[in-house]
Every structure is written in structure tokens, then in C-alpha cells.
C-alpha positions as CSV (number, residue, x, y, z in Angstrom):
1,X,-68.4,136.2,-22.0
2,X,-70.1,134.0,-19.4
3,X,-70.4,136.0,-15.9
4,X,-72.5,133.7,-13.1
5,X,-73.7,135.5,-10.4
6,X,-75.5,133.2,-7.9
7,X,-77.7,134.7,-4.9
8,X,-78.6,132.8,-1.2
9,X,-79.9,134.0,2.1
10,X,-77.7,135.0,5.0
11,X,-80.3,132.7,6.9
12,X,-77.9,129.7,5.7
13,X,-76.0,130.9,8.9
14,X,-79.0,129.8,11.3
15,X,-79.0,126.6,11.0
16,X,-75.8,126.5,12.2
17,X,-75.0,125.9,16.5
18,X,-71.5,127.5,17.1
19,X,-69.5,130.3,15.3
20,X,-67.2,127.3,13.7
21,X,-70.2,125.8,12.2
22,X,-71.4,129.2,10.8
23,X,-67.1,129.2,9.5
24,X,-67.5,126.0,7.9
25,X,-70.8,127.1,6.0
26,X,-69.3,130.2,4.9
27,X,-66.2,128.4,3.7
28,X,-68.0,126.0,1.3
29,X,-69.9,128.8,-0.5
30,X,-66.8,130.4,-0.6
31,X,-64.9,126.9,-2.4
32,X,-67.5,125.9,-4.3
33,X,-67.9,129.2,-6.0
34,X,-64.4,129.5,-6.1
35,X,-63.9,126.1,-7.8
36,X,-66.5,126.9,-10.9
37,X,-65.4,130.9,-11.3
38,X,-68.6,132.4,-10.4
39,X,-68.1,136.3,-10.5
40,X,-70.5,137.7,-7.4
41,X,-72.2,135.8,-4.6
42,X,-75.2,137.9,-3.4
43,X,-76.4,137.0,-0.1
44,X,-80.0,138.5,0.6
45,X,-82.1,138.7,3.5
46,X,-85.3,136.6,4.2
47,X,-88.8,138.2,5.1
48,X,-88.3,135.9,8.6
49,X,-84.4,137.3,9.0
50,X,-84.6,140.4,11.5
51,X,-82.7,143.2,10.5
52,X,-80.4,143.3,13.0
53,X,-79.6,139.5,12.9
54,X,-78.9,140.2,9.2
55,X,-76.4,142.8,10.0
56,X,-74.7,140.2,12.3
57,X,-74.8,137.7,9.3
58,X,-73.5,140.1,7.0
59,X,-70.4,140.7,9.3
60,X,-69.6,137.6,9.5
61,X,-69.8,136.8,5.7
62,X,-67.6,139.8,4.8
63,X,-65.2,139.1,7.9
64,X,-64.1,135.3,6.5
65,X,-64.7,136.4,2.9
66,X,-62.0,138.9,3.1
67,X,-60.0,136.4,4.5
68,X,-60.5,133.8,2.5
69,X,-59.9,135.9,-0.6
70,X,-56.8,137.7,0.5
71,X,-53.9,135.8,-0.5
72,X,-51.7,134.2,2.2
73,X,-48.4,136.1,1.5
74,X,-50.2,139.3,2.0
75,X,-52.3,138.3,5.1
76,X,-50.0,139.6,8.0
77,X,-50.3,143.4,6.1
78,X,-53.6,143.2,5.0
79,X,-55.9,141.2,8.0
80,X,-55.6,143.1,11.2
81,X,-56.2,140.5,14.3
82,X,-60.1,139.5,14.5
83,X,-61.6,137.8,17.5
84,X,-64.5,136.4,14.5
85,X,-61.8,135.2,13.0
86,X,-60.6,133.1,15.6
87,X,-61.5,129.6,13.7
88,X,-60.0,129.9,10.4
89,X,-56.9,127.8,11.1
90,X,-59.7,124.6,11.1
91,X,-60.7,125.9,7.2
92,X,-58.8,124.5,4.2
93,X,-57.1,127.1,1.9
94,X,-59.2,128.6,-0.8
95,X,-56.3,127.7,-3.1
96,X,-57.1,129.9,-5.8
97,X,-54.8,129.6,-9.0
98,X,-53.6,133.3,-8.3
99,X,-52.3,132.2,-4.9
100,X,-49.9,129.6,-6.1
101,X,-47.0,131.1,-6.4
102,X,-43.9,130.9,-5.5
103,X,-42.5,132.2,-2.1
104,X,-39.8,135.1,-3.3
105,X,-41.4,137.3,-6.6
106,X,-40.1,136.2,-10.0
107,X,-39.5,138.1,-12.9
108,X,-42.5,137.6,-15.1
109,X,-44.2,136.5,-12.7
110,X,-48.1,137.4,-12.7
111,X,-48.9,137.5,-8.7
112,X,-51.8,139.3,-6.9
113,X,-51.1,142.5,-5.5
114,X,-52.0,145.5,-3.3
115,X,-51.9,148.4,-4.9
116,X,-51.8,151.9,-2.6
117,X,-50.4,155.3,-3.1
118,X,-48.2,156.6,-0.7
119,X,-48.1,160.1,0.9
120,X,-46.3,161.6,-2.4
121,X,-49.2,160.0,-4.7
122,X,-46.9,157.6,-6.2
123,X,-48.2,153.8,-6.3
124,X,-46.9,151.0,-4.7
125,X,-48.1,147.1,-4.6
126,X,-47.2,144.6,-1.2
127,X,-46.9,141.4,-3.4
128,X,-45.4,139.1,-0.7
129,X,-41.9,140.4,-0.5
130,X,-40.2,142.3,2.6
131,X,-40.7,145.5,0.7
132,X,-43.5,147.2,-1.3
133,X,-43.0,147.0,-5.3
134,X,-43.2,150.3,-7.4
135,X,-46.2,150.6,-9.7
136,X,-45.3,151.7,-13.0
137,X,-48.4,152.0,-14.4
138,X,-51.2,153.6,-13.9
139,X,-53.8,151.1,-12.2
140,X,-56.5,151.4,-9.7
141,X,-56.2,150.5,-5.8
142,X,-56.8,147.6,-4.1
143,X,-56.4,143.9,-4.8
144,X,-55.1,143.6,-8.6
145,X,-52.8,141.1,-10.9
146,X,-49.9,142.2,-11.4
147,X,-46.6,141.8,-13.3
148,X,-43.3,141.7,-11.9
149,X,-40.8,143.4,-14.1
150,X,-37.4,143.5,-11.6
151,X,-37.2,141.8,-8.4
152,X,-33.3,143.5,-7.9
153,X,-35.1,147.4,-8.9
154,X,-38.4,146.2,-6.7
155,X,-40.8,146.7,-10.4
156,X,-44.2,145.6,-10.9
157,X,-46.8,147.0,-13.6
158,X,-50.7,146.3,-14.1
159,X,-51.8,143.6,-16.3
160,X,-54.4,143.2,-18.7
161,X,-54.2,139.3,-18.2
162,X,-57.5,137.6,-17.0
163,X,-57.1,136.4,-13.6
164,X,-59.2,134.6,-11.5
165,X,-59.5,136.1,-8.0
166,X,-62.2,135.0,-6.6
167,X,-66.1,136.1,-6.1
168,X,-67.3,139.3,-5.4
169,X,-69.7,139.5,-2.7
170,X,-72.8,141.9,-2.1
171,X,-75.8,141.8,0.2
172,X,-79.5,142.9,-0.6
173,X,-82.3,143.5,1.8
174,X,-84.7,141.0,0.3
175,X,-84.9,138.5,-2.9
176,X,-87.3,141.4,-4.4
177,X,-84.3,143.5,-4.3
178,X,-82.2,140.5,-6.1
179,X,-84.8,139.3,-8.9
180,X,-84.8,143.7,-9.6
181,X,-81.3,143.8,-9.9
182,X,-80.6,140.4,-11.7
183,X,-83.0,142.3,-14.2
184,X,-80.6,145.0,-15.1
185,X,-77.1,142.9,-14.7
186,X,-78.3,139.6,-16.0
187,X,-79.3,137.8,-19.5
188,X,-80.9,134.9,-17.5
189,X,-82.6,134.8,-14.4
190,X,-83.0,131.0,-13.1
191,X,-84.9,129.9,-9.9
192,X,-83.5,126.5,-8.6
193,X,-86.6,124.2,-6.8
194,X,-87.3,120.4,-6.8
195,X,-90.4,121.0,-8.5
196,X,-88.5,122.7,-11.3
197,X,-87.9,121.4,-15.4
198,X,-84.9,119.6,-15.9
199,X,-82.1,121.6,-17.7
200,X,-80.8,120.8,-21.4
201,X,-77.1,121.4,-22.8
202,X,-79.0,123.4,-25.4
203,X,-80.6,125.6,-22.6
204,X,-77.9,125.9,-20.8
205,X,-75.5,127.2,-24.0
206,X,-78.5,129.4,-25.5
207,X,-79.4,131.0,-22.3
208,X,-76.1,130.9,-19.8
209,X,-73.3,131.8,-22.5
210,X,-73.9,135.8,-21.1
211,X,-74.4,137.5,-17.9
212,X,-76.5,134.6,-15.4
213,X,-78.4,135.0,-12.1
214,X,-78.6,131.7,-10.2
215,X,-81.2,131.9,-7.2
216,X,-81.4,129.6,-4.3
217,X,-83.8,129.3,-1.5
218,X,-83.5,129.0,2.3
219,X,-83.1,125.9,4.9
220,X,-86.6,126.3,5.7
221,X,-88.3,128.1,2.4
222,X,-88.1,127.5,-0.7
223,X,-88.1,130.1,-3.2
224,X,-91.6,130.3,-3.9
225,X,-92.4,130.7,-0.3
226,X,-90.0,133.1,0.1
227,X,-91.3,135.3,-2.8
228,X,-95.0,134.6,-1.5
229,X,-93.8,136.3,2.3
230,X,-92.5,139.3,-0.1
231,X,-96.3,139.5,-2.2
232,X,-94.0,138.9,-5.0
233,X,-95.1,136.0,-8.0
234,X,-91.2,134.2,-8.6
235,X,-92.5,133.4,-12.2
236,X,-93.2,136.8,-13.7
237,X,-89.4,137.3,-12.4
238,X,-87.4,134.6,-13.6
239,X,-86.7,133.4,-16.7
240,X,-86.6,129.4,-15.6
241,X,-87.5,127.5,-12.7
242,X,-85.0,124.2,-12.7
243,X,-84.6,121.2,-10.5
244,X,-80.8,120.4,-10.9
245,X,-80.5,117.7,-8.8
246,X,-83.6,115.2,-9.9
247,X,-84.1,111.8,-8.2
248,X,-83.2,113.2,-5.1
249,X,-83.2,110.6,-2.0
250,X,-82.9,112.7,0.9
251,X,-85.9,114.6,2.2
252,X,-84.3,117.8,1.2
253,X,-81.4,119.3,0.0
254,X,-79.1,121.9,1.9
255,X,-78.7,125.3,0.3
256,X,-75.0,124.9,0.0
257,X,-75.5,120.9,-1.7
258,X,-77.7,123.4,-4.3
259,X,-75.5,125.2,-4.8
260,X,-72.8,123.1,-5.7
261,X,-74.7,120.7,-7.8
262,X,-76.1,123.3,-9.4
263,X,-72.7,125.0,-10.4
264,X,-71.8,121.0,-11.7
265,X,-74.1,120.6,-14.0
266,X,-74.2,124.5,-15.5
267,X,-70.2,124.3,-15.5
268,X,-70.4,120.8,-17.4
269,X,-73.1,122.0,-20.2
270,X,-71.2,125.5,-20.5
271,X,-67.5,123.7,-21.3
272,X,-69.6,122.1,-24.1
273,X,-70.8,125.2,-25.8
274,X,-66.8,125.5,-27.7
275,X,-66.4,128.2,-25.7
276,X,-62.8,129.0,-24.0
277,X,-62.8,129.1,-20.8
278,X,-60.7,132.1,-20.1
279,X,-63.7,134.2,-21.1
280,X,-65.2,132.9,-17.7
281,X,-63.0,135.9,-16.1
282,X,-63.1,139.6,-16.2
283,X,-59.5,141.2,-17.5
284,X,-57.9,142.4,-14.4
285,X,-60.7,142.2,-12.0
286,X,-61.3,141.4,-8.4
């Protein structure tokens, strides 16, 4: 089952004037990792990213994100008022696939869910309907797909169905702390640089078909300068060093414009491996 995992620096935010430039920046990493299915988005901190500034970055990463990724029916219950959050009617919609649905639950409907358990024990899911929806199953809380069995007896269970929604996010206190993790998690580790070898379809299908760890530098370091401030050698770390985006004409490219080029041409040589892509997702997952 292919599981990408792709990991930037908070210190994306910095170049970045005003608060709605900083929304903007988070939206596209949010979208563009969205659009290709990527399962977690780790955002790290940089040796010249002060601890506290990093705490502000996370914040405001985890403020939109939950946003972003909680679907519009279920935002008035869900997102209490946030003065951060204060420039997110100028952001498109996420649209996820999950979140098209239609306005009044269906029968047989899959929609996404918050499951809680009331005072008694007993769960209960807010799918987007006046009233909470009894849980017949047994399920865990939080954001989860669910099934809607009667609209008239208010009826939803669990499903096993895969369903995209959206990428997990985590934070790490230096790439060190990312390359050691990716270890353990990740079949593949790949550094992205300009300097880097030129990916192949048979690469690609041999090495991404598993559990993949993406890496992308800062706006002012790239990765090997960011692993030389952390007395760390990039190489002994990662499996490949690619350049994803050859023939460049700009004097460099942004994080985010990695990022998403770099998704594009892994998403394009993965969809010619014959492998479904329904495997992309994690049954019943966040």
C-alpha cells in the first residue's frame, strides 16, 4: 500500500509579511497534499528557527489545519471562534471528496463524522444534521467515515470503506529528528535538491510502492545546509537525493512549488506501477 509522508520546515511561514500571507502558504501545503493523498505532513524546525518562534509557527499550522480539514457542515460545532482564524473566508475550500455531500444525510450515504460518547457512554456522531446520529457500532472518537443507516431513526455505523480525509500533521524539533523517524515508519527516504539525480518510473515503482518520506528544504537552506547546521551528513540518511524539477529557469524554487512538483511527477510514475489507487488510503482513517 503506498503511504507518502512528506516533511518541510515551519520556517516556510517567514518569508511571509502579514498573517494572510502566512494563510495563504499554509493553504497550499494543505491543497497540494490534499490533491495527491499524501498521508502525514511533518513540519520540522530549522537550526536558525528559535524555539519559541517555532511554537508560534506550530499554532498557526495546527489552527488553519484543523480548519481546513474539518468538514464545512460540522464547522459551527466543531471550530470555536479564532481571532488567527480571522482570514479564512479569502482561502478556497479544501474540497476533499469526503466533503461533497449532499446538504440533508442520505441513507447509504458514507459522510464524515464526529464521533463522541455522551454522559451515559453511549456513542453519538454530528454528521451535519440538526441532531446528533446514534453510533451503532463500536468505533473510536473523533473525525471518522461513517454510514448512514436511517435518517427517520437518526442511525449511523462505522465503516471499513477507505476514505480519504486528508493529511495528518505532526511537528519535530529538527530534520535529525525527521530523517530518525522516517527510519522506522518509512521504506524510502528521498531528499529533494537541484543538484539531485533525475527520478525513473522504475525508481519510483520499486522504491515508492510502500511507506515513503519525502524531504524538502527551507527558503533560505537547502537540505544539505540544513543537515550541515545539525553536524548531521544528509547522505548516510536518505536513500536518494532527487532533483524533480530539472531545467529550472528561475533562480530558485519555493518550498511549496517543490513540493507540488514533486508530488506530480511521484503521483504520475506511481499510477503507472498497475496499482489501484484506493490502496493510496488507510481503511477508516483520519
Amino acid at each position: 500500500m503506498v503511504v507518502i509522508r512528506v516533511a518541510l520546515p515551519t520556517s516556510i511561514l517567514d518569508v511571509e509579511s502579514t498573517p494572510l500571507l502566512k494563510a495563504i502558504k499554509v493553504h497550499q501545503v494543505a491543497r497540494w497534499s490534499s490533491i495527491f493523498g499524501v498521508y502525514e505532513v511533518v513540519f520540522y524546525k530549522e537550526p536558525t528557527t528559535g524555539y519559541s518562534e517555532f511554537q508560534e509557527h506550530e499554532k498557526f499550522i495546527k489552527t488553519y489545519w484543523n480548519y481546513f480539514f474539518t468538514p464545512p457542515y460540522l464547522r459551527k460545532v466543531l471550530i470555536s471562534p479564532n481571532p488567527i482564524l480571522r482570514y479564512v473566508g479569502a482561502l478556497p475550500p479544501i474540497r476533499l471528496l469526503v466533503f461533497n455531500v449532499t446538504r440533508k444525510p442520505r441513507v447509504g450515504e458514507i459522510r464524515a463524522g464526529y464521533v463522541y460518547r455522551d454522559s451515559s457512554g453511549r456513542l453519538y456522531a454530528h454528521i451535519g444534521d440538526k441532531t446528533p446520529y446514534r453510533v451503532l457500532s463500536n468505533c473510536e472518537e473523533g473525525l471518522r467515515p461513517l454510514s448512514v443507516i436511517s435518517v427517520e431513526n437518526k442511525l449511523v455505523e462505522c465503516t471499513e470503506k477507505p476514505i480519504y480525509l486528508g493529511p495528518r500533521i505532526s511537528f519535530s524539533s529538527s530534520l535529525l529528528e525527521v530523517l530518525r523517524k522516517a527510519r522506522e515508519t518509512s521504506r524510502c527516504i528521498i531528499a529533494t535538491d537541484k543538484k539531485g539525480e533525475l527520478p525513473s518510473s522504475r525508481v519510483v515503482c520499486e522504491e515508492c510502492s510502500s511507506d515513503t518520506t519525502i524531504l524538502f528544504g527551507s527558503p533560505k537552506y537547502d537540505l544539505f545546509e540544513i543537515a550541515q547546521q545539525e553536524q548531521v551528513s544528509l547522505k548516510e540518511h536518505v536513500d536518494y537525493v532527487w532533483n524533480t524539477i530539472p531545467g529550472q529557469k528561475v533562480v530558485s524554487i519555493r518550498t511549496e512549488e517543490a513540493l507540488l512538483a514533486t508530488l506530480g511527477v511521484i503521483n504520475m510514475f506511481l499510477n503507472t506501477c498497475n496499482e489501484p489507487r484506493e490502496k493510496y488510503f488507510k481503511k477508516g482513517t483520519v
